[in-house]
FITOR-149896 format. One record per residue: residue in one letter; x, y, z of N, C-alpha, C in turn. Coordinates in steps of 0.2 Angstrom, whole numbers, padded with zeros to 4 digits, always signed. Layout:
<sites>
AXYZXYZXYZ...
</sites>
This chain:
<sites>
X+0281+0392+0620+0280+0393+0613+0285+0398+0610X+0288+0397+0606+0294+0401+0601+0290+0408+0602X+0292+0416+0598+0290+0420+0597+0289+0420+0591X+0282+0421+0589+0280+0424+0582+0274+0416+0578X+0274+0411+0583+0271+0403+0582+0264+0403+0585X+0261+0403+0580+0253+0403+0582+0251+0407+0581X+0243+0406+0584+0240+0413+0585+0235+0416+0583X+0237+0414+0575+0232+0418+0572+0228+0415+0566X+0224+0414+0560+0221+0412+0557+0226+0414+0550X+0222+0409+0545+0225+0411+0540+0223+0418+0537X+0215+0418+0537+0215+0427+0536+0219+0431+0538X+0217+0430+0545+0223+0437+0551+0228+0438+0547X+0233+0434+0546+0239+0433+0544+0238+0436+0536X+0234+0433+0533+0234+0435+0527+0231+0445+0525X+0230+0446+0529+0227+0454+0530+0231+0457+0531X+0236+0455+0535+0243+0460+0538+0249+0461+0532X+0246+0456+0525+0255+0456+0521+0249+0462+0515X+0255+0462+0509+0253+0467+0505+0259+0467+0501X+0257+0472+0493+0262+0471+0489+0269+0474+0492X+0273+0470+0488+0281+0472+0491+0285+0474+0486X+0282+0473+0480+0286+0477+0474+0287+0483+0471X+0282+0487+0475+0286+0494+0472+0294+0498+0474X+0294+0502+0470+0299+0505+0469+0305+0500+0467X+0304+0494+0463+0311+0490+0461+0309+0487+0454X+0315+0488+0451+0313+0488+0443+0316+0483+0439X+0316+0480+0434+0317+0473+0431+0325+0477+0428X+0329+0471+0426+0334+0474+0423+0333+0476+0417X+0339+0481+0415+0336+0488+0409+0342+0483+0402X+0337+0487+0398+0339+0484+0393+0347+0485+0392X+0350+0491+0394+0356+0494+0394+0362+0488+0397X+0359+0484+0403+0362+0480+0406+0360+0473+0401X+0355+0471+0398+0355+0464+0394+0362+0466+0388X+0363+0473+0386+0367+0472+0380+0373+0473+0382X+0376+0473+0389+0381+0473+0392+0384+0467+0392X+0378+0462+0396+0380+0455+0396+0384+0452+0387X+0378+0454+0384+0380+0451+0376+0386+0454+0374X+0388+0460+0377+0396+0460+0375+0401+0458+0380X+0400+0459+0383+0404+0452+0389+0406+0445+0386X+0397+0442+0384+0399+0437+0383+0405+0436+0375X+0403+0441+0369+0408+0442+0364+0412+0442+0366X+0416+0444+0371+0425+0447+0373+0427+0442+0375X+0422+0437+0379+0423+0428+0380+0425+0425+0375X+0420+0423+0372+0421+0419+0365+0426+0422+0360X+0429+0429+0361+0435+0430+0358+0442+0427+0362X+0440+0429+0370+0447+0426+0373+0447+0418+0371X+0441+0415+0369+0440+0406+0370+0441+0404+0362X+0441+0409+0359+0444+0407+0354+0436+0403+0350X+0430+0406+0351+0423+0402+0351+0422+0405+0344X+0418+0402+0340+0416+0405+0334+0406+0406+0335X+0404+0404+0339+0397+0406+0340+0394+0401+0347X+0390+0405+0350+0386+0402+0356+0380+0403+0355X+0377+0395+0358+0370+0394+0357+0367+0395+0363X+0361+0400+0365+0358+0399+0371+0352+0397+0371X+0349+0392+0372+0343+0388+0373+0337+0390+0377X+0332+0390+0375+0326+0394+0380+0325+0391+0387X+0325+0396+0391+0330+0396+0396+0331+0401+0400X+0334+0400+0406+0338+0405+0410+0343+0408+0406X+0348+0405+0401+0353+0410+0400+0351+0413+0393X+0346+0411+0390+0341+0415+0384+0339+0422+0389X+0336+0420+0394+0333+0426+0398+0338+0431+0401X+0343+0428+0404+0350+0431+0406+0353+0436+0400X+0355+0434+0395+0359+0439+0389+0353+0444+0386X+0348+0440+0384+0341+0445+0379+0337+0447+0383X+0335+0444+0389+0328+0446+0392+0322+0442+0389X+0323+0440+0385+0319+0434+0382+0317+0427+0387X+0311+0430+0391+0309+0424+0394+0302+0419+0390X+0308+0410+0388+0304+0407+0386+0307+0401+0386X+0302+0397+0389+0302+0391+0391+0305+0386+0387X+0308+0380+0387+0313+0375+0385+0307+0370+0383X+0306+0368+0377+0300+0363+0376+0305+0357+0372X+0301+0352+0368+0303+0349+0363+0304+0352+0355X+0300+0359+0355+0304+0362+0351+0308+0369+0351X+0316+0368+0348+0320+0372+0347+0317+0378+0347X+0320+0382+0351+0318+0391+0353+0326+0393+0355X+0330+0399+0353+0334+0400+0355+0337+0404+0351X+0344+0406+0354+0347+0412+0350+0355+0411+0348X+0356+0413+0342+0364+0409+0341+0368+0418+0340X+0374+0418+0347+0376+0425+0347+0384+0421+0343X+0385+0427+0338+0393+0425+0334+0400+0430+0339X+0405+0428+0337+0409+0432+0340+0411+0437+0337X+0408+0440+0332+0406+0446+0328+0400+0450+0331X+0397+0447+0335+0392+0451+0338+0385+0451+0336X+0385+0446+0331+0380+0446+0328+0375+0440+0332X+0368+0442+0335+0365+0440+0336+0359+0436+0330X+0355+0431+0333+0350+0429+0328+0347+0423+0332X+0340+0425+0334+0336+0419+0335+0333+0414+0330X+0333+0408+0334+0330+0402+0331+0322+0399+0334X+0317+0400+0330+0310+0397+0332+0307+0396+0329X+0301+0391+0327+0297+0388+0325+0294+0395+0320X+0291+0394+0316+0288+0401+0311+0280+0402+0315X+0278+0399+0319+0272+0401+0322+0272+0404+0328X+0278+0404+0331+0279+0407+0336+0284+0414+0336X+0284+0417+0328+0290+0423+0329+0287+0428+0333X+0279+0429+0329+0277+0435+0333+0276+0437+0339X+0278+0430+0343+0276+0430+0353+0284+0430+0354X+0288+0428+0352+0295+0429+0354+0298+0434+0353X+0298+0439+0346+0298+0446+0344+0295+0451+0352X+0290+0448+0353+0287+0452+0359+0289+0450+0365X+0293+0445+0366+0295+0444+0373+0302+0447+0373X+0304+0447+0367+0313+0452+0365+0312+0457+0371X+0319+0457+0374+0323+0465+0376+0328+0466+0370X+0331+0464+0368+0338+0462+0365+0335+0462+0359X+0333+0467+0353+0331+0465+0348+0334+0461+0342X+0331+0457+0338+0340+0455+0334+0332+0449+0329X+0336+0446+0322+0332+0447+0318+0329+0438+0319X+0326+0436+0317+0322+0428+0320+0322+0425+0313X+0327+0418+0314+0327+0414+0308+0321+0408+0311X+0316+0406+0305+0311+0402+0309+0310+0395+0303X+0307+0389+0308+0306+0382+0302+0298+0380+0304X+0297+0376+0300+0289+0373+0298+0289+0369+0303X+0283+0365+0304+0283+0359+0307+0287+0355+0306X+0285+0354+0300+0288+0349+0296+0295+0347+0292X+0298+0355+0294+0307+0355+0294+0312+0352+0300X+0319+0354+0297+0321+0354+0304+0324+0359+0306X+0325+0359+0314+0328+0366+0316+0336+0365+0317X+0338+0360+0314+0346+0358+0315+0349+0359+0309X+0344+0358+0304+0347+0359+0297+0350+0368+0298X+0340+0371+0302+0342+0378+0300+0346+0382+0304X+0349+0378+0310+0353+0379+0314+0361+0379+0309X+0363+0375+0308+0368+0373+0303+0370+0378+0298X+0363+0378+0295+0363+0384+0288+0364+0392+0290X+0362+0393+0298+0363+0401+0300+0370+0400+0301X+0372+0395+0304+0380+0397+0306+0385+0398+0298X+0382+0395+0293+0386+0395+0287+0385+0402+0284X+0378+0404+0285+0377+0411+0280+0381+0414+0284X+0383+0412+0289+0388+0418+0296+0397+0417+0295X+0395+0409+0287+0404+0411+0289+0409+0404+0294X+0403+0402+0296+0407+0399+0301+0404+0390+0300X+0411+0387+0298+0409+0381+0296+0415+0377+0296X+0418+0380+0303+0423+0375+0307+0424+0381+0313X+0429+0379+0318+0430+0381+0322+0427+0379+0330X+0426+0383+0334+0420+0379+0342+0416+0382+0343X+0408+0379+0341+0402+0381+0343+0403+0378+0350X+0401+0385+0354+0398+0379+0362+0389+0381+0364X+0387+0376+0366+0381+0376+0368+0379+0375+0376X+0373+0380+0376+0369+0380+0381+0371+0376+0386X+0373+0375+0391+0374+0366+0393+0366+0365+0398X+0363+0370+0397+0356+0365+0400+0353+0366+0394X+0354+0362+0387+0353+0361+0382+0350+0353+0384X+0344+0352+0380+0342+0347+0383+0347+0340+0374X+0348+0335+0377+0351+0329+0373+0349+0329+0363X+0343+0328+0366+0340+0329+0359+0342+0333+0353X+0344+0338+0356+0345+0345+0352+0352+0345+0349X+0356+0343+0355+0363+0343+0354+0365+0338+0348X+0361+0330+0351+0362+0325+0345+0360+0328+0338X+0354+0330+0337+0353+0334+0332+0356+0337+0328X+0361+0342+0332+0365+0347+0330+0371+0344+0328X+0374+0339+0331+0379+0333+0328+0376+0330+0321X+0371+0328+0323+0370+0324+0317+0369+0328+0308X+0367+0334+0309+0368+0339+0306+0373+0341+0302X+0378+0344+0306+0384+0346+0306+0387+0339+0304X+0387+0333+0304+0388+0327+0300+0387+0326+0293X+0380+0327+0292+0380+0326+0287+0380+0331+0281X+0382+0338+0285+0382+0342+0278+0392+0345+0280X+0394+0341+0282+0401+0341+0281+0406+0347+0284X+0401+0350+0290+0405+0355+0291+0410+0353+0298X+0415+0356+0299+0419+0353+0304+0419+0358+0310X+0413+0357+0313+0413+0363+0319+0415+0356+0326X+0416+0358+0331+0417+0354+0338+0410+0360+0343X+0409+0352+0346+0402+0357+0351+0403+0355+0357X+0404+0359+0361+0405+0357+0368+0401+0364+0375X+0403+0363+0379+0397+0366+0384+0400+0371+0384X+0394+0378+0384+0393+0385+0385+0395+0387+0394X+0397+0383+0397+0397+0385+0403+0403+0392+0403X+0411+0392+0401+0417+0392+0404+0412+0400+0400X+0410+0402+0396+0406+0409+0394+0399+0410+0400X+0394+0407+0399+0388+0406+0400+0388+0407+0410X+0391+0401+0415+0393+0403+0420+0402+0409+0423X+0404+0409+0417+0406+0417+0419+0405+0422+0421X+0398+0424+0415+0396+0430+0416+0392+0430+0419X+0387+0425+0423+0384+0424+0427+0384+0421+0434X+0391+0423+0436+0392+0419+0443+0392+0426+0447X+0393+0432+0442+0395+0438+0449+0389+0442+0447X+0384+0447+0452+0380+0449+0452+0380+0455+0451X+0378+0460+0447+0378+0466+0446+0374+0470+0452X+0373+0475+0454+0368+0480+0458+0361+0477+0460X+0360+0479+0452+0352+0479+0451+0351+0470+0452X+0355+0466+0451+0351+0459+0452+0352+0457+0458X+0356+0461+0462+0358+0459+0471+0350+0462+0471X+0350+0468+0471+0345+0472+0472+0337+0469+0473X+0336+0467+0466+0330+0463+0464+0329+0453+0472X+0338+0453+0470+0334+0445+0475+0337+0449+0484X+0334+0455+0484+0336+0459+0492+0326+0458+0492X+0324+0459+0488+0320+0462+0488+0315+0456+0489X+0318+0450+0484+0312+0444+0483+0314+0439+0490X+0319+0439+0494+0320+0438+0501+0318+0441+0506X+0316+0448+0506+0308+0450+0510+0305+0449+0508X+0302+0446+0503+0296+0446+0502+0293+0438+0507X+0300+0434+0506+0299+0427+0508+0299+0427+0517X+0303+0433+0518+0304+0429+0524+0297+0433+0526X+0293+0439+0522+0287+0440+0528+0283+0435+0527X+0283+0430+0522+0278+0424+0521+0280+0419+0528X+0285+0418+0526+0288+0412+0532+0286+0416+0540X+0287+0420+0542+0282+0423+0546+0274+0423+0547X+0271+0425+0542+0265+0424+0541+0262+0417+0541X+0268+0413+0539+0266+0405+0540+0265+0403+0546X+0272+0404+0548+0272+0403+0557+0267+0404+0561X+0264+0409+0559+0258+0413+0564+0251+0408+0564X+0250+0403+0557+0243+0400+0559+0244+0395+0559X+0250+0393+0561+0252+0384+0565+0246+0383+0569X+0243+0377+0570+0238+0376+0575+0240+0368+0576X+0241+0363+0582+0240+0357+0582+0234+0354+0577X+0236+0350+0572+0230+0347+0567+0231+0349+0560X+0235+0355+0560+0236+0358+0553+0240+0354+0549X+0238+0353+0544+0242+0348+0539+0247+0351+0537X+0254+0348+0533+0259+0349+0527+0255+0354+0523X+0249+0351+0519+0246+0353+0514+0245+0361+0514X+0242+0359+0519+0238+0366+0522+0240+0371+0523X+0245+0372+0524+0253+0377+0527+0255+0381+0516X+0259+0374+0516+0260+0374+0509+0256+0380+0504X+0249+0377+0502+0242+0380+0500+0243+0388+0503X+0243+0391+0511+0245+0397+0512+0250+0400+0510X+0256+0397+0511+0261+0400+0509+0262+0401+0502X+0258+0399+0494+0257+0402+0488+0253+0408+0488X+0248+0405+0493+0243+0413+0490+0245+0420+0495X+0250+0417+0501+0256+0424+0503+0259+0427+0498X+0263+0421+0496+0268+0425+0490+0265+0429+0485X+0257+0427+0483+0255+0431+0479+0252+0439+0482X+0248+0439+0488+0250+0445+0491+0253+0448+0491X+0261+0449+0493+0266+0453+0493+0269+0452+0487X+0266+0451+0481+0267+0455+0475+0269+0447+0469X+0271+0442+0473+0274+0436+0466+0268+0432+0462X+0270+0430+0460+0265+0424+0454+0263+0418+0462X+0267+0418+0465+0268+0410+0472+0272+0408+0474X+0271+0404+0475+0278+0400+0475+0282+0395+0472X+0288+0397+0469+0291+0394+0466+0293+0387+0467X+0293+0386+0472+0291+0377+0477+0291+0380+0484X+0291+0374+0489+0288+0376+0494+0289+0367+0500X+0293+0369+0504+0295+0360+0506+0292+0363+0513X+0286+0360+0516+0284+0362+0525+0284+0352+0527X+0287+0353+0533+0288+0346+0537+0290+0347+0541X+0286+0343+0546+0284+0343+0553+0287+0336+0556X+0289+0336+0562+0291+0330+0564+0298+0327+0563X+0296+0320+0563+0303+0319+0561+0305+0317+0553X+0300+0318+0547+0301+0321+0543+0306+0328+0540X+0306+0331+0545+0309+0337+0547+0320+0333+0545X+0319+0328+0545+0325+0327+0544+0328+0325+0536X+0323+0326+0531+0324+0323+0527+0324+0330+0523X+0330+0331+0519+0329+0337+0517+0324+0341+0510X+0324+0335+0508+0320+0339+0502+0311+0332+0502X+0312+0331+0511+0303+0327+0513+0304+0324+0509X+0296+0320+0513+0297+0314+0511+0288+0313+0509X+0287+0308+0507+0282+0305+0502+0272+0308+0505X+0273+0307+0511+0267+0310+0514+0266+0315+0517X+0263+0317+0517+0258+0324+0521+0258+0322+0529X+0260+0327+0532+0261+0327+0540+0256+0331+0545X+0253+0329+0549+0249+0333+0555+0254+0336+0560X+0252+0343+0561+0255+0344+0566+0253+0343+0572X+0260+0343+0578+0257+0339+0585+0262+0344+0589X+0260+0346+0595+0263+0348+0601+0270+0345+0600X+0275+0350+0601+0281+0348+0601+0285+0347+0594X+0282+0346+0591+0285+0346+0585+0289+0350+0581X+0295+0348+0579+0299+0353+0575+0296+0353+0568X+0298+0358+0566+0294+0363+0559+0299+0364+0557X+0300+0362+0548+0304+0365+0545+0301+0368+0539X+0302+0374+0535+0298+0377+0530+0303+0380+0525X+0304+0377+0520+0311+0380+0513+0303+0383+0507X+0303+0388+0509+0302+0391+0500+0305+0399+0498X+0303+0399+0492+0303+0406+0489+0298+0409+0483X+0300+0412+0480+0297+0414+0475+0302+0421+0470X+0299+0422+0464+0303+0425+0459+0298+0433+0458X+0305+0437+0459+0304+0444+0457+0306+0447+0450X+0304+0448+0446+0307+0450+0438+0311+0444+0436X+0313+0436+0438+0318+0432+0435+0319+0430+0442X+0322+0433+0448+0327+0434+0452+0323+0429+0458X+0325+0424+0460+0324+0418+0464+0326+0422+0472X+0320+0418+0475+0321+0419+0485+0322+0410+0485X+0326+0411+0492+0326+0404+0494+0328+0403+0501X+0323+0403+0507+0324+0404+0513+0322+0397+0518X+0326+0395+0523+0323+0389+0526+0322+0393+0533X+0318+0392+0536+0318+0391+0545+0315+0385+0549X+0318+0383+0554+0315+0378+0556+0315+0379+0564X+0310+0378+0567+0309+0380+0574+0304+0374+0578X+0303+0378+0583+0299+0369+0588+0290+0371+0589X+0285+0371+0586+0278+0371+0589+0278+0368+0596X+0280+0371+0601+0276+0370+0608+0284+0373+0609X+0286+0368+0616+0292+0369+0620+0297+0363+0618X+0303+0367+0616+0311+0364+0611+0313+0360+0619X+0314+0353+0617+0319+0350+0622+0325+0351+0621X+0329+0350+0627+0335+0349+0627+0337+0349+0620X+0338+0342+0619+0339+0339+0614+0340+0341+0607X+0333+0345+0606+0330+0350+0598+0334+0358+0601X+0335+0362+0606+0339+0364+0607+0348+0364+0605X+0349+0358+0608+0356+0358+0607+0358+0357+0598X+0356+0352+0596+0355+0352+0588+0353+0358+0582X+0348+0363+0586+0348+0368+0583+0354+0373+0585X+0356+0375+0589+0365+0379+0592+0368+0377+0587X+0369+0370+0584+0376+0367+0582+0373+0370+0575X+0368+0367+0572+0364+0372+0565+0368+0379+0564X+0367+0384+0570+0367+0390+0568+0376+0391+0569X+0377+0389+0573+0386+0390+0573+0389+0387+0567X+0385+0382+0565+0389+0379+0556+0388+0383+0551X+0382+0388+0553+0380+0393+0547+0386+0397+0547X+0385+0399+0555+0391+0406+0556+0398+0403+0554X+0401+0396+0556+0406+0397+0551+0408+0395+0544X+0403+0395+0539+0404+0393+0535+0404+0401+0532X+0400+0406+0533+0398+0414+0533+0406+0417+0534X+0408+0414+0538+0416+0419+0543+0419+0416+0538X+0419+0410+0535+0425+0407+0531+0424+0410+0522X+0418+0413+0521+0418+0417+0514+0422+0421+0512X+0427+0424+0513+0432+0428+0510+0435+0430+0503X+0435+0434+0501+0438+0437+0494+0445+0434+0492X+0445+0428+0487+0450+0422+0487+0451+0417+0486X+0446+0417+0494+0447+0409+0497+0440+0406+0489X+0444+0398+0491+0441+0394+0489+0433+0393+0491X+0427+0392+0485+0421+0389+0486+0421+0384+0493X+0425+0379+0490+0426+0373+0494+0428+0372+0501X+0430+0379+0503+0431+0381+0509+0427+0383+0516X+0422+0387+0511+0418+0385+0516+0414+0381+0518X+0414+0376+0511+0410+0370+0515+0414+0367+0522X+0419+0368+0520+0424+0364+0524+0425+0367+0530X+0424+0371+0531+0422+0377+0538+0414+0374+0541X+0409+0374+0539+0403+0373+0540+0404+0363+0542X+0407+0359+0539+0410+0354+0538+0415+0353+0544X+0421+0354+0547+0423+0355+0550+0421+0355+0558X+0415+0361+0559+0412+0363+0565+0408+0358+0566X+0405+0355+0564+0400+0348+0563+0404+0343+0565X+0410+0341+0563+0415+0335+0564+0417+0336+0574X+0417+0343+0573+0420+0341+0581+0414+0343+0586X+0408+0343+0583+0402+0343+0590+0398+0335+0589X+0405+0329+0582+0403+0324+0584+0397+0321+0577X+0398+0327+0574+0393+0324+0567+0398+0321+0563X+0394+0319+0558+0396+0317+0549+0401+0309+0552X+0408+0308+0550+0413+0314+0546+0409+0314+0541X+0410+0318+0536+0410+0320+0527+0404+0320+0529X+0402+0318+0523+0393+0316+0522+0388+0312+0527X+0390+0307+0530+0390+0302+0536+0382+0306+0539X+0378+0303+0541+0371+0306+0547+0371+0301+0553X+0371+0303+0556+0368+0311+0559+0373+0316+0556X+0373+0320+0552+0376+0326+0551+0373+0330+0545X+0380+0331+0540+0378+0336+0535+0378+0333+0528X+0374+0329+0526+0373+0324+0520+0373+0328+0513X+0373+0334+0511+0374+0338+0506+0380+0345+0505X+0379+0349+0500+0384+0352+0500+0380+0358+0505X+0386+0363+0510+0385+0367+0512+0381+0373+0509X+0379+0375+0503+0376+0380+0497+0376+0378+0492X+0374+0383+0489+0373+0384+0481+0375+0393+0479X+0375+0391+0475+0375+0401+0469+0368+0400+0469X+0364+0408+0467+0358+0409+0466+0359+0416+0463X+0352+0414+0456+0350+0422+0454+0347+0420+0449X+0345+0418+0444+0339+0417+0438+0337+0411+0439X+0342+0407+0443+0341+0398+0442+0342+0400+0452X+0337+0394+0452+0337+0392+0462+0344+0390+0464X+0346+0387+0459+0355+0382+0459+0358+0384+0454X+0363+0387+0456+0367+0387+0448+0376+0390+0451X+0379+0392+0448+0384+0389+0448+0388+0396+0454X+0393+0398+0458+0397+0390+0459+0393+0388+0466X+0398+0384+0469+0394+0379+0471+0398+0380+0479X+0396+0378+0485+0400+0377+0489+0400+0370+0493X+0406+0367+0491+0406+0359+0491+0413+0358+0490X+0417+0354+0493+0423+0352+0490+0422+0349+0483X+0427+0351+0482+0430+0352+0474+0429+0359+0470X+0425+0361+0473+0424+0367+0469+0429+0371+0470X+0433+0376+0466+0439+0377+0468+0438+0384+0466X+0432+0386+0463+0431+0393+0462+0434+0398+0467X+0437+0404+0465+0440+0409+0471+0434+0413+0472X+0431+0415+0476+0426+0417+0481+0427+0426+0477X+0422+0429+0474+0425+0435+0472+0417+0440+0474X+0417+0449+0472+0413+0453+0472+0407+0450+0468X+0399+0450+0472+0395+0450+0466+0394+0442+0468X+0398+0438+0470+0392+0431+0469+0391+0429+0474X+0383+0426+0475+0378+0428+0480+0376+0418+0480X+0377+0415+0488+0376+0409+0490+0373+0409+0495X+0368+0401+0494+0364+0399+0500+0370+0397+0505X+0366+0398+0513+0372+0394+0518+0365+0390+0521X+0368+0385+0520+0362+0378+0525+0366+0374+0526X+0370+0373+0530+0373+0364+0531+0369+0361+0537X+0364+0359+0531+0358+0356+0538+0360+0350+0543X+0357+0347+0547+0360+0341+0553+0353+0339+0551X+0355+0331+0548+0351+0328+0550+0353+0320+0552X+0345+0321+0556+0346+0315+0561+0340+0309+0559X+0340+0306+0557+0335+0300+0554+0331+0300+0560X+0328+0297+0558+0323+0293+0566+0321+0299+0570X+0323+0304+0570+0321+0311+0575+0319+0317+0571X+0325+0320+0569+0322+0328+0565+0328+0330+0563X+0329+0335+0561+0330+0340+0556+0333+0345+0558X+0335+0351+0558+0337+0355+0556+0341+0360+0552X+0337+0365+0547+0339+0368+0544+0337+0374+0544X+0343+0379+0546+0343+0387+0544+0346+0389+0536X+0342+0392+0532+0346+0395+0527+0344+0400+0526X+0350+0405+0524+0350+0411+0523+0354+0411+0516X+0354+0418+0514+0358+0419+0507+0363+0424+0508X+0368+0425+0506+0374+0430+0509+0376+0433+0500X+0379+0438+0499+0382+0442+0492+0389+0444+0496X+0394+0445+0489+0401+0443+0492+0402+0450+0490X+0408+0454+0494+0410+0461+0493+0416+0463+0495X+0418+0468+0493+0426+0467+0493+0428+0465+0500X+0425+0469+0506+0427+0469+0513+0423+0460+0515X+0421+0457+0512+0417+0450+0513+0410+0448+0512X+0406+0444+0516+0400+0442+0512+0396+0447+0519X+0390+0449+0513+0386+0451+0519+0376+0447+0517X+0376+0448+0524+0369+0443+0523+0361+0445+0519X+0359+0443+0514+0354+0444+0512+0347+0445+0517X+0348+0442+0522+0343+0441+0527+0347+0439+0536X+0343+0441+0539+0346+0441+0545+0345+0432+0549X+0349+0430+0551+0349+0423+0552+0345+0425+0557X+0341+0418+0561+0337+0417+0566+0340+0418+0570X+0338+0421+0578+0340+0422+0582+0342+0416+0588X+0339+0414+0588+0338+0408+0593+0331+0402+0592X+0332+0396+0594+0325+0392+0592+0319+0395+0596X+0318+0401+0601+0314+0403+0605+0313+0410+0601X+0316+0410+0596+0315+0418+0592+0317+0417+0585X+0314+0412+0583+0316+0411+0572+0317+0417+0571X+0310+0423+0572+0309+0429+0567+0314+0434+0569X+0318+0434+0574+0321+0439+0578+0319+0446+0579X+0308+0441+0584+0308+0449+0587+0308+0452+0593
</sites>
């Protein structure tokens, strides 16, 4: 049996974790108004005459204003004059007022009006009744046609197109405090993933596992978990599982992807190891796992291209006989992701992405192996880039006889 697998109950386990968020502090308001001038200086270089950010991750990112994206308009229209001004229903200013960091003054509609007209009518008392509005780009359709339709029929000549080229600018490199805040929500995960490992028993269900591993996360300090993927067997190959709930059996590979959210700031950790004794087989497949990790990590450099290290992680797979490309038995997805407010968000590590690798932006490495009909394997870790190169948010697994590296 692996180190650190079995053994204990779920109380046991659950009695040894505790809170893990003292001493770490949400981002200060100093730093929201930093962003908001950033993004000004953008939409000055871009020539923008106003951005829309929709409630949401990048409402929370610039303001601090956490709230959720419904079928009613909620958001905030920043001009390149600096001029802020949120948009909300009139029954909700009071709770939105109180979710502010970023104070700034709340234009609001009836039920029974609409939020496009009044969308429309702020940008006009602002002046601006042509030139390029960009929007939110996880603006949900509705809103957007609205905003067209709008802007059609009261004759103004704006163009709307995606807030990304501002919105993932300012957001792809990580500041101190927001490396700091997901340092901090990756311990937290990985002592849960530990804790989970310990009350493995043959008979234990998906479910069961799962169920422990939200009321962990709330122990050491989170709301839960923010999702939570446990798959046993040969489920284990599928990466984001599959339809039923699994029994554990002797011999079984275990794969376990969750996290959970610290102040905004997202964990996201896979480990995957063997319940009894690793065959040959589950050995050899995991080695090839952990070397694809290590070169896609060595190939992160100040420069180099996103796309690159897929290609490195991609590569190392080709010549132990995987993929090509996509192809399974191999690596059927992109090498990573960016992380920090959203689980996925931009840039990406995948061909095509051509983004140059720089200080501050912080990615998952999983180029998982998968094998249909057998199992799985996926290590993911998270790495943050630095002048001298990427350094690891978490320690990768030692060996499939030592996930925890004790």
């Amino acid at each position: 049996m692996a180190l650190g697998i079995g053994g204990s109950t779920p109380q046991q386990a659950l009695s040894k974790l505790s809170d893990m968020t003292s001493g770490i502090s949400p981002i200060t308001l100093q730093e929201y108004q930093q962003r908001v001038s950033r993004a000004v200086d953008l939409m000055k270089q871009l020539d923008v005459e106003a951005l829309y950010l929709n409630a949401g991750t990048n409402l929370s990112y610039f303001t601090g204003t956490h709230w959720y994206a419904s079928e009613r308009m909620v958001g905030a229209i920043l001009t390149k004059t600096g001029q802020l001004t949120y948009i909300a229903p009139w029954f909700e200013e009071s709770s939105l007022t109180d979710f502010m960091q970023v104070k700034a003054p709340v234009t609001t509609w009836h039920e029974h009006e609409s939020p496009y007209q009044l969308f429309v009518n702020t940008l006009k008392h602002q002046n601006i009744t042509q030139g390029k509005v960009v929007i939110d780009e996880a603006t949900s359709f509705f809103i957007v046609d609205g905003l067209l339709n709008e802007a059609t029929a009261q004759d103004i000549k704006i163009t709307l197109s995606s807030s990304k080229p501002i919105t993932a600018q300012c957001r792809m490199a990580k500041s101190n405090q927001e490396i700091a805040l997901m340092q901090r929500a990756k311990m937290m995960t990985m002592a849960v993933h530990q804790a989970a490992a310990s009350i493995l028993k043959p008979g234990i269900t998906t479910t069961e596992v799962k169920e422990f591993i939200n009321i962990a996360h709330q122990k050491v300090g989170s709301n839960g978990s923010t999702f939570c993927i446990v798959l046993f067997g040969e489920a284990t190959a599928y990466p984001h599982g599959v339809k039923e709930a699994q029994t554990l059996q002797e011999n079984d590979m275990v794969l376990i992807d969750t996290g959970c959210l610290l102040h905004g700031y997202q964990s996201d950790i896979t480990r995957t190891y063997v319940y009894g004794q690793a065959t040959d087989r589950q050995r050899q497949v995991w080695e090839h796992e952990k070397k694809a990790q290590l070169a896609a990590f060595n190939a992160a450099q100040i420069g180099q291209r996103c796309e690159d290290v897929d290609g490195a992680a991609r590569s190392y797979l080709s010549a132990q006989g995987y993929g090509p490309d996509y192809q399974v038995p191999g690596l059927p997805h992109r090498t990573g992701h960016g992380i920090g407010l959203d689980i996925h968000e931009w840039p990406y590590l995948v061909k095509g992405d051509t983004t140059l690798l720089q200080p501050g932006m912080c990615f998952s490495n999983e180029p998982m192996i998968c094998i249909y009909g057998e199992f799985g394997v996926r290590l993911e870790d998270h790495f943050y880039m630095t002048e001298q190169g990427p350094v690891w948010f978490t320690e990768p697994a030692h060996s499939i006889d030592n996930p925890f590296n004790r």
